[in-house]
Every structure is written in C-alpha cells, then in structure tokens.
Residue frames as a rotation matrix with the C-alpha (Angstrom) as fourth column:
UNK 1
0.575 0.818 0.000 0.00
0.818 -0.575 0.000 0.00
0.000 0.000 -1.000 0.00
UNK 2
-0.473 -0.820 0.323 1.50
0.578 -0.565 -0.588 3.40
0.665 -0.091 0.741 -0.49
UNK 3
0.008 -0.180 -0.984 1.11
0.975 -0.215 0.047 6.02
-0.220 -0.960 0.173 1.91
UNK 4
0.522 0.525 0.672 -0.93
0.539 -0.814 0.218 9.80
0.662 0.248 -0.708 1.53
UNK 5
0.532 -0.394 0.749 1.23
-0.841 -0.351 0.412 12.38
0.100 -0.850 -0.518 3.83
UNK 6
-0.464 -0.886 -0.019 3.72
-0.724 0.392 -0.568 10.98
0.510 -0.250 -0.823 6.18
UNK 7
0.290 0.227 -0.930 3.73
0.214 0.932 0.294 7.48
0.933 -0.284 0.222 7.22
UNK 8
0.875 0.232 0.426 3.61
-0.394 -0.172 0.903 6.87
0.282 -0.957 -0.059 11.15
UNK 9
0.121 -0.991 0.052 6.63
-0.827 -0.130 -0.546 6.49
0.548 0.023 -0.836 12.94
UNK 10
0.557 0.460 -0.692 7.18
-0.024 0.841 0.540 2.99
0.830 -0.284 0.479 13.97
UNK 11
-0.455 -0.663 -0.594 9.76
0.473 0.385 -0.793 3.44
0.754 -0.642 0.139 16.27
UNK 12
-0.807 0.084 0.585 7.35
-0.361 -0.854 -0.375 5.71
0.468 -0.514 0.719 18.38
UNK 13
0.101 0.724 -0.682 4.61
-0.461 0.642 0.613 2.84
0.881 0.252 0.399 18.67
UNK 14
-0.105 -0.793 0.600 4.64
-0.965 -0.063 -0.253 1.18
0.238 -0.606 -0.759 22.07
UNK 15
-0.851 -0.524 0.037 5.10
-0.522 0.852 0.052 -1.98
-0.059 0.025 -0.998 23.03
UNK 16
-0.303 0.943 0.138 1.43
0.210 0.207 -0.956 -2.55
-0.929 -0.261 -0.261 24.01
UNK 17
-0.123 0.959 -0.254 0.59
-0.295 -0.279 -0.914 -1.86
-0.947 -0.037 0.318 20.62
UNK 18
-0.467 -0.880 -0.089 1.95
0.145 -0.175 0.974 -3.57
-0.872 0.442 0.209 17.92
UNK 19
-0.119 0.543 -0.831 0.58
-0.779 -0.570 -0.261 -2.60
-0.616 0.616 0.491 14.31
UNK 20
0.659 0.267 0.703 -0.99
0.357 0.711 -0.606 -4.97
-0.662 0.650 0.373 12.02
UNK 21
-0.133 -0.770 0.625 1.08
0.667 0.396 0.631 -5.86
-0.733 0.501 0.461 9.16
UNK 22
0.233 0.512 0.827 -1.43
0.961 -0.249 -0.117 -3.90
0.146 0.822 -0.551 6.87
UNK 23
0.988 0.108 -0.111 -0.24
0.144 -0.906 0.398 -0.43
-0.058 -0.409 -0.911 8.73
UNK 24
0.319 -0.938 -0.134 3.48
0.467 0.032 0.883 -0.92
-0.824 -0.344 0.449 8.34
UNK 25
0.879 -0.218 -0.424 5.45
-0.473 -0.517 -0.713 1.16
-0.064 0.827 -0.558 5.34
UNK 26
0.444 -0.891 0.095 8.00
0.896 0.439 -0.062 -0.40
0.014 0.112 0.994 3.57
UNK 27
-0.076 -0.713 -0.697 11.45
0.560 -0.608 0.562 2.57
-0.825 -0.348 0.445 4.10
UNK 28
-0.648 0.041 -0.761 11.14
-0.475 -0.802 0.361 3.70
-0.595 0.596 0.539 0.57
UNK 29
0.270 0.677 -0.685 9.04
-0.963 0.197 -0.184 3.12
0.010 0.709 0.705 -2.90
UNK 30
0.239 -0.487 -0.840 11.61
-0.834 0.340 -0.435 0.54
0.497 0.805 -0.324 -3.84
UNK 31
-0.227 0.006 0.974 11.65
-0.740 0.649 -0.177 -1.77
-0.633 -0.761 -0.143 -0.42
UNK 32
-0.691 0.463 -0.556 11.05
-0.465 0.304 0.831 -4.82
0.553 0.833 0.006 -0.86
UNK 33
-0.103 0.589 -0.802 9.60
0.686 0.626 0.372 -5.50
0.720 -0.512 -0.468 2.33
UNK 34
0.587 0.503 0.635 8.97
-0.048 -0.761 0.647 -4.06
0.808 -0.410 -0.423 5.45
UNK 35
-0.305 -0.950 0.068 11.55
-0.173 -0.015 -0.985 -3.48
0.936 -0.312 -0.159 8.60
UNK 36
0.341 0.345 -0.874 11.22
0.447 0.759 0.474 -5.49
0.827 -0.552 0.105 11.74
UNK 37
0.071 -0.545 0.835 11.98
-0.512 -0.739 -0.439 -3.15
0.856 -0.397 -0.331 14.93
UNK 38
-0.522 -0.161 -0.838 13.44
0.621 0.602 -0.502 -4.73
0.585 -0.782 -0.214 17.99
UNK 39
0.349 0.924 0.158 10.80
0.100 -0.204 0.974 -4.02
0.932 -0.324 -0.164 20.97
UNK 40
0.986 0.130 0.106 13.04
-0.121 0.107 0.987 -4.22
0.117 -0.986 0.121 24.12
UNK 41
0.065 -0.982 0.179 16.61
-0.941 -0.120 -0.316 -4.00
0.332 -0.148 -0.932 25.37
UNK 42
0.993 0.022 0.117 18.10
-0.003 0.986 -0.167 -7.83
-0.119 0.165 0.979 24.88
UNK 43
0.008 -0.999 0.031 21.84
-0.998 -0.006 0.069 -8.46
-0.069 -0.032 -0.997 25.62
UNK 44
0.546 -0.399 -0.736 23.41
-0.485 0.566 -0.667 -11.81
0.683 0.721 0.116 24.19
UNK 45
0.646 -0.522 0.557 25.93
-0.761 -0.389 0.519 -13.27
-0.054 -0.759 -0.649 26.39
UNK 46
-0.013 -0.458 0.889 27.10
0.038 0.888 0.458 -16.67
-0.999 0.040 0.005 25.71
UNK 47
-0.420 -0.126 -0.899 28.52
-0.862 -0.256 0.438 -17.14
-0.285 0.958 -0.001 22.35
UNK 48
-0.942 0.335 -0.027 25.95
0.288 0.844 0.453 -19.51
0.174 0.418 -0.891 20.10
UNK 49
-0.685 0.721 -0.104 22.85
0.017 -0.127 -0.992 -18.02
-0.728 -0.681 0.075 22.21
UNK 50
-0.819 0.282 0.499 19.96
0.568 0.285 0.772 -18.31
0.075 0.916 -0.394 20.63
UNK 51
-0.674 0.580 -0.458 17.12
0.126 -0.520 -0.845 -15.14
-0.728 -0.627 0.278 21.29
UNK 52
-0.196 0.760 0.620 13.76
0.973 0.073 0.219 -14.52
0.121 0.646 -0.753 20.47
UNK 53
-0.824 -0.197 -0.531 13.18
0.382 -0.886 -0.263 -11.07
-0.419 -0.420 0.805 19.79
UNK 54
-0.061 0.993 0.101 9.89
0.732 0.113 -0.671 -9.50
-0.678 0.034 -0.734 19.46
UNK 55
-0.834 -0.086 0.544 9.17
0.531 -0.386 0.754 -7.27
0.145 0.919 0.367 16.58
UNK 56
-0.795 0.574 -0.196 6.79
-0.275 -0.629 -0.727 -4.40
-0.541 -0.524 0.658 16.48
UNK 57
-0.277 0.607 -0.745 4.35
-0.955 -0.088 0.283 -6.21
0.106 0.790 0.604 13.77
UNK 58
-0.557 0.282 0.781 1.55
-0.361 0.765 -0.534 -8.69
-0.748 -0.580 -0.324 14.16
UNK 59
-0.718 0.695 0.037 -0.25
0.465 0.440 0.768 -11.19
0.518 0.569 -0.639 11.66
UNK 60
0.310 -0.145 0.940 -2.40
0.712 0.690 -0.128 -12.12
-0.630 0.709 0.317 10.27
UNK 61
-0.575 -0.806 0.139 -0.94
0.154 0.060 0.986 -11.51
-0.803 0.589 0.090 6.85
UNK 62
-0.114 0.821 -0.560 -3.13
-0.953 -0.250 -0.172 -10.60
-0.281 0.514 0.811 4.07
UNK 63
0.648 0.562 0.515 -4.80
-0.238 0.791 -0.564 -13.72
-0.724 0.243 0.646 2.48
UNK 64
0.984 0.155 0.093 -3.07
0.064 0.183 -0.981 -15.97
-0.169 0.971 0.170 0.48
UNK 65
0.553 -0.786 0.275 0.71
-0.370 -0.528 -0.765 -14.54
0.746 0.322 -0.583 1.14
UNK 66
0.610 -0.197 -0.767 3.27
0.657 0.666 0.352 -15.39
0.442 -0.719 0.536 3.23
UNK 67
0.876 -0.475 0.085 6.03
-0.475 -0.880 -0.026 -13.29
0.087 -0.018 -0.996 5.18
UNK 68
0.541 -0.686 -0.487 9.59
0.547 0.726 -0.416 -14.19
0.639 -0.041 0.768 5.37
UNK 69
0.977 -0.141 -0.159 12.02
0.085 -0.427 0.900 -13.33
-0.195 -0.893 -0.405 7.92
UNK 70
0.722 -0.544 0.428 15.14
0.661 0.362 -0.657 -12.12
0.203 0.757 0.621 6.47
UNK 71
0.381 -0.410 -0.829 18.29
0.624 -0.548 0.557 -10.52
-0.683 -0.729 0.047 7.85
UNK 72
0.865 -0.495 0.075 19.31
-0.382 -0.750 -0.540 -6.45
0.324 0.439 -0.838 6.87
UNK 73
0.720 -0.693 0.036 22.79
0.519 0.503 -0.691 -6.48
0.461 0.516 0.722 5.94
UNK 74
0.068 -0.321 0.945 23.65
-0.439 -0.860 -0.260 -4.09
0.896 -0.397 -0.199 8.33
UNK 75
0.596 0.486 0.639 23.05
-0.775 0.140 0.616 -6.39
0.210 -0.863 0.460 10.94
UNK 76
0.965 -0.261 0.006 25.28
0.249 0.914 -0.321 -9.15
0.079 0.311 0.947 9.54
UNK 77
0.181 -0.863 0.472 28.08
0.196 -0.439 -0.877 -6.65
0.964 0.251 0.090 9.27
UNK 78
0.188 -0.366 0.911 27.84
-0.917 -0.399 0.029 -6.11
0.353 -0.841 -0.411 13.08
UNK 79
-0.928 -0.309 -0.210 28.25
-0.136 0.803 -0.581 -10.13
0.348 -0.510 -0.786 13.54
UNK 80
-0.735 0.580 0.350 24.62
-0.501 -0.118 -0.857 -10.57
-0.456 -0.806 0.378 14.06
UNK 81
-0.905 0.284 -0.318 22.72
-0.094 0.595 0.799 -13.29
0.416 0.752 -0.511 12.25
UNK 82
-0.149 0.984 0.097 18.85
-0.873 -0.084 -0.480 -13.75
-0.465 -0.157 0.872 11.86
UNK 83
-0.751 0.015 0.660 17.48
0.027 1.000 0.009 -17.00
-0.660 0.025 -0.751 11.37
UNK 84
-0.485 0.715 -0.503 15.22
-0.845 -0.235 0.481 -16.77
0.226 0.659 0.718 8.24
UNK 85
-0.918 0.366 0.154 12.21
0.132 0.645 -0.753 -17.91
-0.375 -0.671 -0.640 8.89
UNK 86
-0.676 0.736 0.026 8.31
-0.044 -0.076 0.996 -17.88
0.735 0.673 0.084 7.69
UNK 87
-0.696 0.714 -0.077 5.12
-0.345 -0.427 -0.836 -16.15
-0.629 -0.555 0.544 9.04
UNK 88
-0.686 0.572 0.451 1.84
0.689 0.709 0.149 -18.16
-0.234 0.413 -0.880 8.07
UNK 89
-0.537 0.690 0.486 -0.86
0.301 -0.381 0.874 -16.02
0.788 0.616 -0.003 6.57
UNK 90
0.133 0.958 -0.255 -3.13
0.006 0.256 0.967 -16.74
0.991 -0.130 0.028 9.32
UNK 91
-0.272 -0.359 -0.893 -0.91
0.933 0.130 -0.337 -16.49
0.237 -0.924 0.300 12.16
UNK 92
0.514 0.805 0.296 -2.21
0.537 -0.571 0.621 -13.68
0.669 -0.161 -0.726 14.49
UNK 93
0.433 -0.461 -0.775 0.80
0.889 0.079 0.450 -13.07
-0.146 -0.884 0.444 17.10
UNK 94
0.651 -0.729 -0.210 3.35
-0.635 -0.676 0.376 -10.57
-0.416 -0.111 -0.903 17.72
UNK 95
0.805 -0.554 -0.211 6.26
0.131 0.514 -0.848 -11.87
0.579 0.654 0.487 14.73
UNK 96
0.496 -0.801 0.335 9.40
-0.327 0.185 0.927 -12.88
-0.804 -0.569 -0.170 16.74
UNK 97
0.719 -0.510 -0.472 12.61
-0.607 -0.132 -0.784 -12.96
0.337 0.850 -0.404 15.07
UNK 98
0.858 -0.499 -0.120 15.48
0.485 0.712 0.509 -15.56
-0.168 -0.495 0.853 15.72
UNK 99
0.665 -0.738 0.115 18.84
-0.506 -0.559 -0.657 -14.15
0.549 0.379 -0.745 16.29
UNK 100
0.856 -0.432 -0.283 21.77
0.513 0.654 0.556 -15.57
-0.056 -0.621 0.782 16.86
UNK 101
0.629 -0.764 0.146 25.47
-0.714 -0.641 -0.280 -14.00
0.307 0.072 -0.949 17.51
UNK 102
0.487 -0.700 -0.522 29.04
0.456 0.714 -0.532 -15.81
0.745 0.022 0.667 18.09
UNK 103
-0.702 -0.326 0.633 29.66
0.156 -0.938 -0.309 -12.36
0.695 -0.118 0.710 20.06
UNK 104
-0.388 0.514 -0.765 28.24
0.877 -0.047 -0.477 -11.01
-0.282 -0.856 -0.433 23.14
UNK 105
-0.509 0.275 0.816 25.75
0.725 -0.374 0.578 -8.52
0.464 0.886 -0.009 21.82
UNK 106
-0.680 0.466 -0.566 23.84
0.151 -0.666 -0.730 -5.50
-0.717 -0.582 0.382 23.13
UNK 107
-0.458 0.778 0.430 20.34
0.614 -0.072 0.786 -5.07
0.642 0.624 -0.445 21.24
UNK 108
-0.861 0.172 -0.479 18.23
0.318 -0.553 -0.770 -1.93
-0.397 -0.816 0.421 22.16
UNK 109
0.008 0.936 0.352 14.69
0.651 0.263 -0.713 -1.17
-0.759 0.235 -0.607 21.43
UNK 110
0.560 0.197 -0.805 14.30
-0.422 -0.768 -0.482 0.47
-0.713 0.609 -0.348 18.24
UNK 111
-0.631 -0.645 -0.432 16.81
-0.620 0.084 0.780 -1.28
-0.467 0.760 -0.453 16.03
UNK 112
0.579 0.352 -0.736 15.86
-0.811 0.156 -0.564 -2.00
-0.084 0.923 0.376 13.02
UNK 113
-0.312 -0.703 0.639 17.57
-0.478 0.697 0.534 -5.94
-0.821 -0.139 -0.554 12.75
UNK 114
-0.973 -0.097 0.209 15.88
0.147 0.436 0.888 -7.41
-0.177 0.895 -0.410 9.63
UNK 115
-0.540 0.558 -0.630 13.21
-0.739 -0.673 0.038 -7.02
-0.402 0.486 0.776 7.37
C-alpha cells in the first residue's frame, strides 16, 4: 500500500501496541519488504545463544501470502545473524525474530535488525 502524507513512525509505537502488518510502510518506494523493529533491550551473552526477539508487527498476513524473515545487511556486518524464517498467513501473534550471535551482543529497542 503506499502512503498519503507521512507514514507513522514505527519506532514511536509502544510496546502494548503492535501494528498490524497492513499499517506498516516499507522505508522507501523501492523496499522490498517491510523493517522489523526490535521491541526491548536484549543483551546476548554466551557465544551460540539463541534469542527470540519480538518485533513491532503482528499477523495475520493478508490472504493468500506469506512473510519471510530475512536478515538487513547491516546487521550481519555487526556479527549478528537472523534465522530466516516464515510467518503463516493466518498467524495472528506478535512476529518474533530468531537471532543468533558468536559475540556477546547489546540489542536496544528500536533497532531495526531485519526485514
């Protein structure tokens, strides 16, 4: 969908509320998707760890479609890896992201970690 005026600021969105999938802008025209914001301060500690991190966008998904879970290259370059992963249509939750690091990590609400 595109967006009349300015699009709402997700990072300003609180936790208690997350936005249906159908309210998210993609960053520009040319996205191809949409940008998964970490919801809470989340610190790594053991190299291998494996964390769920919540995400400010809930299902369902429009009919028919699926979502994937795919990591921003910016995120890889800090040594931070996202488990790609798939959101059913029909699923209704708050989308959690796998993340894993080899590195003790700091994560702080608002980053933007994949897309």
């Amino acid at each position: 969908s595109q967006w009349v005026g300015s699009a709402p600021d997700i990072n300003s969105v609180p936790k208690a509320a997350p936005l249906s999938v159908h309210d998210v802008p993609a960053a520009t025209r040319g996205s191809a998707g949409i940008d998964l914001v970490n919801q809470k301060n989340m610190d790594i500690t053991l190299p291998g760890e494996v964390l769920l991190m919540p995400s400010q966008i809930q299902g369902p998904l429009p009919e028919g479609t699926v979502g994937l879970v795919l990591p921003r290259s910016s995120a890889s370059k800090q040594g931070l890896f996202v488990v790609p992963g798939v959101v059913d249509s029909d699923y209704g939750g708050i989308i959690h992201v796998q993340l894993w690091s080899h590195l003790p990590k700091q994560l702080f609400q608002g980053d933007k970690i994949c897309q």
